[in-house]
HTML snippet that shows the backbone in 3Dmol.js (N, CA, C, O; Angstrom):
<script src="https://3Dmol.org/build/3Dmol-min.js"></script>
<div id="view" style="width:600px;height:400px;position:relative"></div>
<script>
const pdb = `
ATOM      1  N   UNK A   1      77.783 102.541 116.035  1.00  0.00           N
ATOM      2  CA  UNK A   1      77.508 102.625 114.619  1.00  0.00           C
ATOM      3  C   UNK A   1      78.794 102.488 113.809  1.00  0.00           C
ATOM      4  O   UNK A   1      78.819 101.943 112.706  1.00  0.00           O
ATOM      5  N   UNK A   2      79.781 102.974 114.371  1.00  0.00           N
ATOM      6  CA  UNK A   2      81.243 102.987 113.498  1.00  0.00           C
ATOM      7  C   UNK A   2      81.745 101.958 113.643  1.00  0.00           C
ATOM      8  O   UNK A   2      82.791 101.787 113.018  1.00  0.00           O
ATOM      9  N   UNK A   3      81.191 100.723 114.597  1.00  0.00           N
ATOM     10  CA  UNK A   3      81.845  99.270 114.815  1.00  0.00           C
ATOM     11  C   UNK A   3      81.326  98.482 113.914  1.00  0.00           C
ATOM     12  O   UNK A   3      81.957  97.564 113.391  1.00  0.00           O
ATOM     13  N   UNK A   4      79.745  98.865 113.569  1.00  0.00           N
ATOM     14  CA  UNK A   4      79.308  97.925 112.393  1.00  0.00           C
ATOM     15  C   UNK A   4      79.280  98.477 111.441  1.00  0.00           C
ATOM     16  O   UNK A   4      78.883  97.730 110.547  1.00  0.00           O
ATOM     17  N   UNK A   5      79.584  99.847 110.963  1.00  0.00           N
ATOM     18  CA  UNK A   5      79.896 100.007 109.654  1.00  0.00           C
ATOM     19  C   UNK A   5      81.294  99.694 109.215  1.00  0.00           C
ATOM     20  O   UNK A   5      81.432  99.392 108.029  1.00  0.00           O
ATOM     21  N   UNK A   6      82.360  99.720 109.992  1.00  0.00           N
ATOM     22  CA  UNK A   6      83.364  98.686 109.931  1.00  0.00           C
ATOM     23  C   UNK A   6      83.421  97.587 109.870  1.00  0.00           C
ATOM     24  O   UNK A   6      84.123  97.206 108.934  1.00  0.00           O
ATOM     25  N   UNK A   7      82.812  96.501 110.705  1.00  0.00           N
ATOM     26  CA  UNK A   7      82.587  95.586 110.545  1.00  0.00           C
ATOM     27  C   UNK A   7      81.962  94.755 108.823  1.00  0.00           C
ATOM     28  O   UNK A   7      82.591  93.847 108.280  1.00  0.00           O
ATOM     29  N   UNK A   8      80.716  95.320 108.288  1.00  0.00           N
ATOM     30  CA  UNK A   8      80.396  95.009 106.674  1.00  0.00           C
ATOM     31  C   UNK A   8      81.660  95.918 106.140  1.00  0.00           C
ATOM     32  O   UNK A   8      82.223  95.128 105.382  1.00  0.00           O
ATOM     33  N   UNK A   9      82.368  97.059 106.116  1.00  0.00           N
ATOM     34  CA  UNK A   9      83.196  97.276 104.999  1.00  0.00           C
ATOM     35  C   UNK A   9      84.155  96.232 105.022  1.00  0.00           C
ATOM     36  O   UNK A   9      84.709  95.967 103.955  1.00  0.00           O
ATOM     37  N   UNK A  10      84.526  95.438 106.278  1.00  0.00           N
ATOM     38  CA  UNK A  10      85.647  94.630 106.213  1.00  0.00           C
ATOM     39  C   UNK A  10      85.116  93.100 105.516  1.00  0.00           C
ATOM     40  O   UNK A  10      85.785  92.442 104.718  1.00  0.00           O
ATOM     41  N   UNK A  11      83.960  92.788 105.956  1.00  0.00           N
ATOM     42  CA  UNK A  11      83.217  92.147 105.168  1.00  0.00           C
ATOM     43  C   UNK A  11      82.928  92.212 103.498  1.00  0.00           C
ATOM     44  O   UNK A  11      82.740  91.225 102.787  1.00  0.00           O
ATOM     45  N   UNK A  12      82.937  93.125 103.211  1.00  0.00           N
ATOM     46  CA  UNK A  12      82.803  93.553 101.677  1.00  0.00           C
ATOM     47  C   UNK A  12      83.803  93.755 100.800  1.00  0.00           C
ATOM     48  O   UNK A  12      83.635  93.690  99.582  1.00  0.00           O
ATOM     49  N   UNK A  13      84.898  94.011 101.355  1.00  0.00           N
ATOM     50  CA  UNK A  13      86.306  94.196 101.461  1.00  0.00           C
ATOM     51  C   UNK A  13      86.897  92.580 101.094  1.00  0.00           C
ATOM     52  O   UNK A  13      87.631  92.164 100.197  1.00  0.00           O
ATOM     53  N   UNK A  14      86.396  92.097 101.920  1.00  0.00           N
ATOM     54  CA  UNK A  14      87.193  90.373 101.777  1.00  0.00           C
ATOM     55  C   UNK A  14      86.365  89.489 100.700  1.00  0.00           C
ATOM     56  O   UNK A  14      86.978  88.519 100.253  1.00  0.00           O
ATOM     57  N   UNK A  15      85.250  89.671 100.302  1.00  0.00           N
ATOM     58  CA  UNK A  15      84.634  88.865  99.433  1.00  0.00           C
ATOM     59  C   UNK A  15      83.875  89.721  98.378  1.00  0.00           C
ATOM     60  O   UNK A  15      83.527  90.899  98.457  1.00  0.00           O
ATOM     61  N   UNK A  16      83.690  88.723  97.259  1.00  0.00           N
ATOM     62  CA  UNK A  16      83.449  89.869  96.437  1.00  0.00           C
ATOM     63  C   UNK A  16      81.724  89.647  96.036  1.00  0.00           C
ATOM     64  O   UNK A  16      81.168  88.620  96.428  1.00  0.00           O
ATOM     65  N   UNK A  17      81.072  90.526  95.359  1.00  0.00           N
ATOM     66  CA  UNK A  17      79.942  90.715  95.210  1.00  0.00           C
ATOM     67  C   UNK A  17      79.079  89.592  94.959  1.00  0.00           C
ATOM     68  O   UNK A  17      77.915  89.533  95.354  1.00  0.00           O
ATOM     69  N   UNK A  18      79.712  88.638  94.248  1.00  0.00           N
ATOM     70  CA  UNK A  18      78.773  86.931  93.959  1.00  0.00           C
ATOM     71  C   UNK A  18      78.643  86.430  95.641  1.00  0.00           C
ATOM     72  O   UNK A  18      77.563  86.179  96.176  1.00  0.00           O
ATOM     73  N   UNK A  19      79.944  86.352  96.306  1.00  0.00           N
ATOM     74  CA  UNK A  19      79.735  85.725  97.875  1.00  0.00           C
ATOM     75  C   UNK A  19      78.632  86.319  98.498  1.00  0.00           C
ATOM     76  O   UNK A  19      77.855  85.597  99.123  1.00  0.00           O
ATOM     77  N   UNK A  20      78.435  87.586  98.421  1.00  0.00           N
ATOM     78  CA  UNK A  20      77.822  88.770  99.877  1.00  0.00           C
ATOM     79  C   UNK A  20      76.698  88.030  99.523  1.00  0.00           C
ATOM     80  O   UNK A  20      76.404  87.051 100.210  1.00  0.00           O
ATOM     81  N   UNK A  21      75.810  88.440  98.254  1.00  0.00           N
ATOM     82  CA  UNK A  21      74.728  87.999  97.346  1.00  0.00           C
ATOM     83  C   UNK A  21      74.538  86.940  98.044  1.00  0.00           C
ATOM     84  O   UNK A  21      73.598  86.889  98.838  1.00  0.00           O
ATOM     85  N   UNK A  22      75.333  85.982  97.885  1.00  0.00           N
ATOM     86  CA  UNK A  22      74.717  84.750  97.920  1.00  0.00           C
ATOM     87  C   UNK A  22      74.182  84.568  99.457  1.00  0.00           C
ATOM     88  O   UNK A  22      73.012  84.303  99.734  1.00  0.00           O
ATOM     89  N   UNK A  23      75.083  84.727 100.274  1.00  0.00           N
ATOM     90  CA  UNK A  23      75.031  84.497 101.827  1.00  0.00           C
ATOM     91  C   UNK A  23      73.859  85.538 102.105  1.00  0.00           C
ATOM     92  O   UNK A  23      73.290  85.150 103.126  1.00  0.00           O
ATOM     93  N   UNK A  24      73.321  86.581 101.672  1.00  0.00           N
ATOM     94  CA  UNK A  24      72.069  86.923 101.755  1.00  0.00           C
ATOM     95  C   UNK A  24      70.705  85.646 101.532  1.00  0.00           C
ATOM     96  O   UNK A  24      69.776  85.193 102.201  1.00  0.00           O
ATOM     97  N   UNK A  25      71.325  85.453 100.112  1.00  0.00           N
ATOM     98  CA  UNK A  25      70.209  84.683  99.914  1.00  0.00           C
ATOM     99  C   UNK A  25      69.994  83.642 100.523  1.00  0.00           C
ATOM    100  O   UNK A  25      68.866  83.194 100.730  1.00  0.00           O
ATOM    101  N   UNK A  26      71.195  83.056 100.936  1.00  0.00           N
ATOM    102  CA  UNK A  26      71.156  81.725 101.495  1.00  0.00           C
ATOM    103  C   UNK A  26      70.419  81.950 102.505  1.00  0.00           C
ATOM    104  O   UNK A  26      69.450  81.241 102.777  1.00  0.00           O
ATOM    105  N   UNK A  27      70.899  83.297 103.415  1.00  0.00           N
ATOM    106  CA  UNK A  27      70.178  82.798 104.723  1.00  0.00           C
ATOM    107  C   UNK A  27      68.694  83.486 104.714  1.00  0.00           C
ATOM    108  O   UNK A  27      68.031  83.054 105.657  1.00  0.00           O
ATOM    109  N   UNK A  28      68.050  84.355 103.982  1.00  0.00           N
ATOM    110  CA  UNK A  28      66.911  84.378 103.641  1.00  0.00           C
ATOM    111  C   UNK A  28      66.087  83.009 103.303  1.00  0.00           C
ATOM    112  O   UNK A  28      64.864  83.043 103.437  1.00  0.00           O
ATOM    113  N   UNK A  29      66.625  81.985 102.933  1.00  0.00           N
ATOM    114  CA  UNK A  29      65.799  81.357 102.184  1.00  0.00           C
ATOM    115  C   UNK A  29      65.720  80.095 102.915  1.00  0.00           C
ATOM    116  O   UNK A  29      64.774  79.359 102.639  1.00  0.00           O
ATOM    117  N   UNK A  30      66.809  79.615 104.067  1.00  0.00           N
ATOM    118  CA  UNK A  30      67.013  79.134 105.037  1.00  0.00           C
ATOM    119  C   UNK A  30      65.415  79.426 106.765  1.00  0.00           C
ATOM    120  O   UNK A  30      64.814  78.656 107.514  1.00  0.00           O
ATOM    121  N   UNK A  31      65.452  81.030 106.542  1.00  0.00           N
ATOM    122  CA  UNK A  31      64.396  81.327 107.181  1.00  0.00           C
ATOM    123  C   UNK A  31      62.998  81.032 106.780  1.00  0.00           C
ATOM    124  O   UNK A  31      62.073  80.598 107.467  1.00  0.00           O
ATOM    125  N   UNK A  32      63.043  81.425 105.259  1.00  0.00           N
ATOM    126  CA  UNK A  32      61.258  80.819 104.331  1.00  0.00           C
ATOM    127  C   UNK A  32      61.530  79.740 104.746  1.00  0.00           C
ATOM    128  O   UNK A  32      60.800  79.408 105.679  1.00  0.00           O
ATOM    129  N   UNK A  33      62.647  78.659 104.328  1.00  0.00           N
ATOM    130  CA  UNK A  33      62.491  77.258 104.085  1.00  0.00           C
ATOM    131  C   UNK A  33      61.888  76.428 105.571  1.00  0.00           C
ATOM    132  O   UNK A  33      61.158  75.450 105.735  1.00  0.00           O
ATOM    133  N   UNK A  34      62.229  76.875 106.020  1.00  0.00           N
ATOM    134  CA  UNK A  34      62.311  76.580 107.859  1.00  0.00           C
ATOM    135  C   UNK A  34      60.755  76.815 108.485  1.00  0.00           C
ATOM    136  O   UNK A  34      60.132  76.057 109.230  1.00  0.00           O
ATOM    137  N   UNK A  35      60.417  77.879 108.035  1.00  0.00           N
ATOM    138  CA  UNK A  35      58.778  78.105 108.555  1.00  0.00           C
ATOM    139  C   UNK A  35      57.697  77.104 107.380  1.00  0.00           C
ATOM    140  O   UNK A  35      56.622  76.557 107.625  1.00  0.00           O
ATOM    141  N   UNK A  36      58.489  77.151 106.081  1.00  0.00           N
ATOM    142  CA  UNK A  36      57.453  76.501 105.217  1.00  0.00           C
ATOM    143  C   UNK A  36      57.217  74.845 105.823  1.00  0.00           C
ATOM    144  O   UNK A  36      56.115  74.304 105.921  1.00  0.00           O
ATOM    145  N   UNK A  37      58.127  74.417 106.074  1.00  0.00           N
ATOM    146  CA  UNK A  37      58.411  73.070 106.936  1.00  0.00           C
ATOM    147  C   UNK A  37      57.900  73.329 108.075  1.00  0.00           C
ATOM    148  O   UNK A  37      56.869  72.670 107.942  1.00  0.00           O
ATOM    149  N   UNK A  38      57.805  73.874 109.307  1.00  0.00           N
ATOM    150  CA  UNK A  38      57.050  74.197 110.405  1.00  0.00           C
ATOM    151  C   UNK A  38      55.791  74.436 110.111  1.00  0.00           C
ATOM    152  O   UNK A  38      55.010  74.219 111.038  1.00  0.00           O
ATOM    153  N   UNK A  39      55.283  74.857 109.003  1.00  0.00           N
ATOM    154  CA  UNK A  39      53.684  74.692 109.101  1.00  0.00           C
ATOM    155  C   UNK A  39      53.311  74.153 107.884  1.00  0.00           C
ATOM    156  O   UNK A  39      52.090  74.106 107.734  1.00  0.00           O
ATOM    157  N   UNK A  40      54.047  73.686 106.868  1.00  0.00           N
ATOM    158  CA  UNK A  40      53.010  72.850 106.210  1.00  0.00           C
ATOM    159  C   UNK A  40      53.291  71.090 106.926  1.00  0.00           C
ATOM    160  O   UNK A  40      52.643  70.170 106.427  1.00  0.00           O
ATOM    161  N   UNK A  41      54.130  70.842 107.902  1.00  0.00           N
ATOM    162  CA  UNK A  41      54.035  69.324 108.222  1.00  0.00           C
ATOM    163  C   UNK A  41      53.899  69.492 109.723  1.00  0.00           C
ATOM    164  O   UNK A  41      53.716  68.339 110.114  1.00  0.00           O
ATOM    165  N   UNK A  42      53.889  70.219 110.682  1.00  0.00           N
ATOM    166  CA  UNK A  42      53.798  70.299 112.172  1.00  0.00           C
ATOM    167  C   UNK A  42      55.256  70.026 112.679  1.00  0.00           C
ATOM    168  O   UNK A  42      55.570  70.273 113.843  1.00  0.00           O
ATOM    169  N   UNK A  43      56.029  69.570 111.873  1.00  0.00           N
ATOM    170  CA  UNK A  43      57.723  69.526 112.674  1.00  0.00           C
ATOM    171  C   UNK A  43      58.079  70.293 113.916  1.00  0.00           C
ATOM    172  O   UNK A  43      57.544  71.391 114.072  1.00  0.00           O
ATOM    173  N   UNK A  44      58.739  69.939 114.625  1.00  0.00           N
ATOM    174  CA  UNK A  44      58.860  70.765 115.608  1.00  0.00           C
ATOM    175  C   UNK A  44      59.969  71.899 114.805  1.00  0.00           C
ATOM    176  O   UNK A  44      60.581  71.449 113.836  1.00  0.00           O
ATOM    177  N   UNK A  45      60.226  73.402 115.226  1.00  0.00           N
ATOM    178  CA  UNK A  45      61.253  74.281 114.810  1.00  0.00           C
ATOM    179  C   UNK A  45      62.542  73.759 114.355  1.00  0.00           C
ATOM    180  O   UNK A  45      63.114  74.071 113.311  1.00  0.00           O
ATOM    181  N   UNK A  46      63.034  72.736 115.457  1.00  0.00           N
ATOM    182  CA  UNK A  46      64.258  72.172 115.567  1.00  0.00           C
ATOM    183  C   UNK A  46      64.509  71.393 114.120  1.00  0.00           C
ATOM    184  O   UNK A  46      65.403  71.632 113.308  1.00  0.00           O
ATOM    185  N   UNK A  47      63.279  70.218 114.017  1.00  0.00           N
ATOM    186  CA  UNK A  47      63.433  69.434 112.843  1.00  0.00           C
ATOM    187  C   UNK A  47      63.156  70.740 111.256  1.00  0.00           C
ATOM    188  O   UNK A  47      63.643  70.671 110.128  1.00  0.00           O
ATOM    189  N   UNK A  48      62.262  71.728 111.816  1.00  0.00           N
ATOM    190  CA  UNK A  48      61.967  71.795 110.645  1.00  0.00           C
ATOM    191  C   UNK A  48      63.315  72.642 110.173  1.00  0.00           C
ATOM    192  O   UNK A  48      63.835  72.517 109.065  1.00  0.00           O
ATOM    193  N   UNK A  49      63.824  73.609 111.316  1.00  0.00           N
ATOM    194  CA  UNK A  49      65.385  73.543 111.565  1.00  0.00           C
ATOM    195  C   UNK A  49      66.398  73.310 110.469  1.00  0.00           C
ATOM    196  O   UNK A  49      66.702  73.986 109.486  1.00  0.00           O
ATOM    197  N   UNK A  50      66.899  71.960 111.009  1.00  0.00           N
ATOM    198  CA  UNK A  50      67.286  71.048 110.329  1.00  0.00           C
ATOM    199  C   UNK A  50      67.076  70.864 108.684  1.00  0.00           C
ATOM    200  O   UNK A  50      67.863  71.151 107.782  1.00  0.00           O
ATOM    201  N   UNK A  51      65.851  70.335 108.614  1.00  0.00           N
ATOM    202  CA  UNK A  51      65.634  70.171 106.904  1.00  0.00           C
ATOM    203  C   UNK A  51      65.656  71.626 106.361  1.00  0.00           C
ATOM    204  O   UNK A  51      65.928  71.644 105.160  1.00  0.00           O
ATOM    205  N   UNK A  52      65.461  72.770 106.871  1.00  0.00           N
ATOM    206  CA  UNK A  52      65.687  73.910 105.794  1.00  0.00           C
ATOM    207  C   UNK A  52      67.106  74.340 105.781  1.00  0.00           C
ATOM    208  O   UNK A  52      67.359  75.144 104.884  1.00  0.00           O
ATOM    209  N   UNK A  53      68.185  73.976 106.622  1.00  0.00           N
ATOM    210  CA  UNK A  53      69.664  73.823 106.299  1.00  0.00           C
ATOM    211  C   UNK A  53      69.725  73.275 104.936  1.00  0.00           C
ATOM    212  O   UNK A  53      70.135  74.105 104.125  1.00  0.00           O
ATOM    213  N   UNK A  54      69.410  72.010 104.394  1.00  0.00           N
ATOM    214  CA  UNK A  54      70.194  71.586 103.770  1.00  0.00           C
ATOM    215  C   UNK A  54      70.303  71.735 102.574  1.00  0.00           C
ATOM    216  O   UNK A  54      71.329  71.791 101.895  1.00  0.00           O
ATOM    217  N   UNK A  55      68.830  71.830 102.163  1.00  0.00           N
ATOM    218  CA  UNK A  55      68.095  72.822 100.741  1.00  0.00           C
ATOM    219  C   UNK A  55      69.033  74.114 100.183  1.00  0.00           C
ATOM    220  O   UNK A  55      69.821  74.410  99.284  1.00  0.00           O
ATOM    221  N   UNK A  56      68.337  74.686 101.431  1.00  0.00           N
ATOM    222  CA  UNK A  56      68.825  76.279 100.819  1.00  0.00           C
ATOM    223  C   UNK A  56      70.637  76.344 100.785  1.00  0.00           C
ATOM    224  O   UNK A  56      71.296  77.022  99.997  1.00  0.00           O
ATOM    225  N   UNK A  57      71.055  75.650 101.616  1.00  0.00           N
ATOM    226  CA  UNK A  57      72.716  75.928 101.552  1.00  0.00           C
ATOM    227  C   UNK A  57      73.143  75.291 100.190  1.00  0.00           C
ATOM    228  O   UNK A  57      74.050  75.873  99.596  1.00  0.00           O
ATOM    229  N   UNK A  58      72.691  74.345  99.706  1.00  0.00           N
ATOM    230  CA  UNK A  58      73.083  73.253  98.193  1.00  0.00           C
ATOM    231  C   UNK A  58      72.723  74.350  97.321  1.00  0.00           C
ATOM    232  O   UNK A  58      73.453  74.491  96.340  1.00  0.00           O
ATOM    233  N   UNK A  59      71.537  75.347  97.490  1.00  0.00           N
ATOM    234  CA  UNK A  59      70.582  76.233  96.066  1.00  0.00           C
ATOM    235  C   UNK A  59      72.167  77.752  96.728  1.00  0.00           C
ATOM    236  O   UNK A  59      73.053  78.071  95.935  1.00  0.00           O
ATOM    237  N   UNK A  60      72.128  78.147  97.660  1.00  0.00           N
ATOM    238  CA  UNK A  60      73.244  78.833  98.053  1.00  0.00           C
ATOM    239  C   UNK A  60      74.078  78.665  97.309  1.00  0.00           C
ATOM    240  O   UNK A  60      73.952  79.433  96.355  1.00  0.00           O
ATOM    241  N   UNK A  61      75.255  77.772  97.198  1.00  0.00           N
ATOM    242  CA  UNK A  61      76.064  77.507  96.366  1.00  0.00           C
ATOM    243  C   UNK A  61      75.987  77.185  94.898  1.00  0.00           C
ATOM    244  O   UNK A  61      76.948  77.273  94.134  1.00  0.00           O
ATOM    245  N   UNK A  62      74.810  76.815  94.566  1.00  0.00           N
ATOM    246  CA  UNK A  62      74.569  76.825  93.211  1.00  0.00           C
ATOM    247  C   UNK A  62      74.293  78.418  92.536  1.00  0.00           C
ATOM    248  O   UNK A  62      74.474  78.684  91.348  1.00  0.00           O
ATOM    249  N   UNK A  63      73.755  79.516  93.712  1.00  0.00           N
ATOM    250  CA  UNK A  63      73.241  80.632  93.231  1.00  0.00           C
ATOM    251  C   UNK A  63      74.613  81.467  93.102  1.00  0.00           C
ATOM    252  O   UNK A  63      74.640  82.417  92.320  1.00  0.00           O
ATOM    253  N   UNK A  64      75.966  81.063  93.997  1.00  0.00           N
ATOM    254  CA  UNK A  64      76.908  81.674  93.756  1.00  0.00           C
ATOM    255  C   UNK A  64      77.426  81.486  92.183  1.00  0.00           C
ATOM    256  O   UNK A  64      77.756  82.332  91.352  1.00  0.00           O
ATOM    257  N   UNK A  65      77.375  80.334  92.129  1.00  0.00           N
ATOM    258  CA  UNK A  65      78.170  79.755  91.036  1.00  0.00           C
ATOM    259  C   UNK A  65      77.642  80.263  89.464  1.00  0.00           C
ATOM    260  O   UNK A  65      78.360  80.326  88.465  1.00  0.00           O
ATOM    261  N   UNK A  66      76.222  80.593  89.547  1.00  0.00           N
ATOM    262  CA  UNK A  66      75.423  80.923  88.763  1.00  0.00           C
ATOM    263  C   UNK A  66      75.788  82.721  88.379  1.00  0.00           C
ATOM    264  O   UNK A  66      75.979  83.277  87.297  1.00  0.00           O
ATOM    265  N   UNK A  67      75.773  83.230  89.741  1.00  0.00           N
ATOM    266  CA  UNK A  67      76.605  84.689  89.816  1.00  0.00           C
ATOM    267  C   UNK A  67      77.332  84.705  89.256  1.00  0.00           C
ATOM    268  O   UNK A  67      77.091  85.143  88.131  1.00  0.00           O
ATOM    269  N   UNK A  68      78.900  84.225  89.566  1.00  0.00           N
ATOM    270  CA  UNK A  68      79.911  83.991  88.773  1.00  0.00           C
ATOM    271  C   UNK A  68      79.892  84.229  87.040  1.00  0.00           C
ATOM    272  O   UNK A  68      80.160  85.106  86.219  1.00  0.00           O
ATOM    273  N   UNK A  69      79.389  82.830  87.097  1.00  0.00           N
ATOM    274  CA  UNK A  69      79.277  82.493  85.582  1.00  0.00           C
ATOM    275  C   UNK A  69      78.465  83.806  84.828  1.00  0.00           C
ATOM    276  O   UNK A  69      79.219  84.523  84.170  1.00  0.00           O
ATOM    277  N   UNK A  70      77.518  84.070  84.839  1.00  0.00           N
ATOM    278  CA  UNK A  70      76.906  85.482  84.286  1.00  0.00           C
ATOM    279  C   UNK A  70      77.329  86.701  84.691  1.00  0.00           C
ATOM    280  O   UNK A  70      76.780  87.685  84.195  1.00  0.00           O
ATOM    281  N   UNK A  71      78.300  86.860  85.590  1.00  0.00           N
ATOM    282  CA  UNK A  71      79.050  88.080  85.507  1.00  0.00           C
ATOM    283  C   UNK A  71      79.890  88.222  84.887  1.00  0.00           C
ATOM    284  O   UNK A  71      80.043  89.383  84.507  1.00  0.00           O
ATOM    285  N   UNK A  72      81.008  87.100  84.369  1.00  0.00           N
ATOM    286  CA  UNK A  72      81.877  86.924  83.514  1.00  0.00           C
ATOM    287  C   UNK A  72      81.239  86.559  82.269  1.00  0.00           C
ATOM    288  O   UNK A  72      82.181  86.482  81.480  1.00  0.00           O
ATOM    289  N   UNK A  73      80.153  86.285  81.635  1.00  0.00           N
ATOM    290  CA  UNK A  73      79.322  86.329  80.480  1.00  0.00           C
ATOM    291  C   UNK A  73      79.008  88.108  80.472  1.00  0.00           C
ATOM    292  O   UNK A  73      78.957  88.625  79.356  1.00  0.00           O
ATOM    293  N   UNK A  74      78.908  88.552  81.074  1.00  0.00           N
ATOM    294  CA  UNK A  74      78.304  89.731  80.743  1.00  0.00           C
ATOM    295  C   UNK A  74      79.580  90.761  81.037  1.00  0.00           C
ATOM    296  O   UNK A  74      79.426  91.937  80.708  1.00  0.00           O
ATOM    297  N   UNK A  75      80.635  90.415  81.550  1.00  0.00           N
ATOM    298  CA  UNK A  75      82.062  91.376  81.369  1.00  0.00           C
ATOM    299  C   UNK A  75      82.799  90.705  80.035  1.00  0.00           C
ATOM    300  O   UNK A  75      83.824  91.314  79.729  1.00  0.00           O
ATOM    301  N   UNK A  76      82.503  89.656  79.246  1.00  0.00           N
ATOM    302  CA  UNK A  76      82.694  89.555  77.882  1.00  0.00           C
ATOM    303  C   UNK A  76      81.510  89.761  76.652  1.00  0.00           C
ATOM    304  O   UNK A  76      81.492  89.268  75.524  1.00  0.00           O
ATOM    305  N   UNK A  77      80.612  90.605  77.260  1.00  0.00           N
ATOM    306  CA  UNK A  77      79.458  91.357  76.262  1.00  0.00           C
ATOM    307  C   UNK A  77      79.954  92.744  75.849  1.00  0.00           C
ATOM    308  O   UNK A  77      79.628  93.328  74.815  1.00  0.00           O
ATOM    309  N   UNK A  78      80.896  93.253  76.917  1.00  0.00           N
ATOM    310  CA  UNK A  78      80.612  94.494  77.051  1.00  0.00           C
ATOM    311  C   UNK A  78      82.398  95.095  76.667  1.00  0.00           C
ATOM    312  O   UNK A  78      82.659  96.298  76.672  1.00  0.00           O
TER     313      UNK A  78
END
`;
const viewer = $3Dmol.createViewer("view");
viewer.addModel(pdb, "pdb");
viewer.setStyle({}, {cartoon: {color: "spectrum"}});
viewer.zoomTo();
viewer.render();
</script>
């Protein structure tokens, strides 16, 4: 337990709250994207695999960037 609660503080530690966020989401959405492709077209895992990489990692980086930008909009509200 003290190896992986070390492990995320060192993690949390090195990047800051827009990154963690995002790499959650990314790979959440990597997993939807991946089954939604496995059963709405019959792909095999592998392909459907494949095509939910490429989606969610492009919306990933856009969701960081989006973080960013409205955290620094909202630390000049306040």
């Amino acid at each position: 337990m003290e190896f992986t609660n070390g492990i995320f503080n060192v993690i949390k530690n090195k990047m800051n709250d827009s990154a963690i966020l995002a790499l959650i989401y990314t790979c959440g959405h990597v997993i939807i994207a991946m089954n939604v492709v496995y059963w709405m077209t019959g792909a095999s895992i592998w392909e459907a695999g494949l095509v939910a990489l490429v989606e969610p990692c492009i919306n990933g980086v856009w969701f960081y960037i989006l973080h960013r930008i409205w955290t620094k909009y909202n630390e000049r509200k306040t």
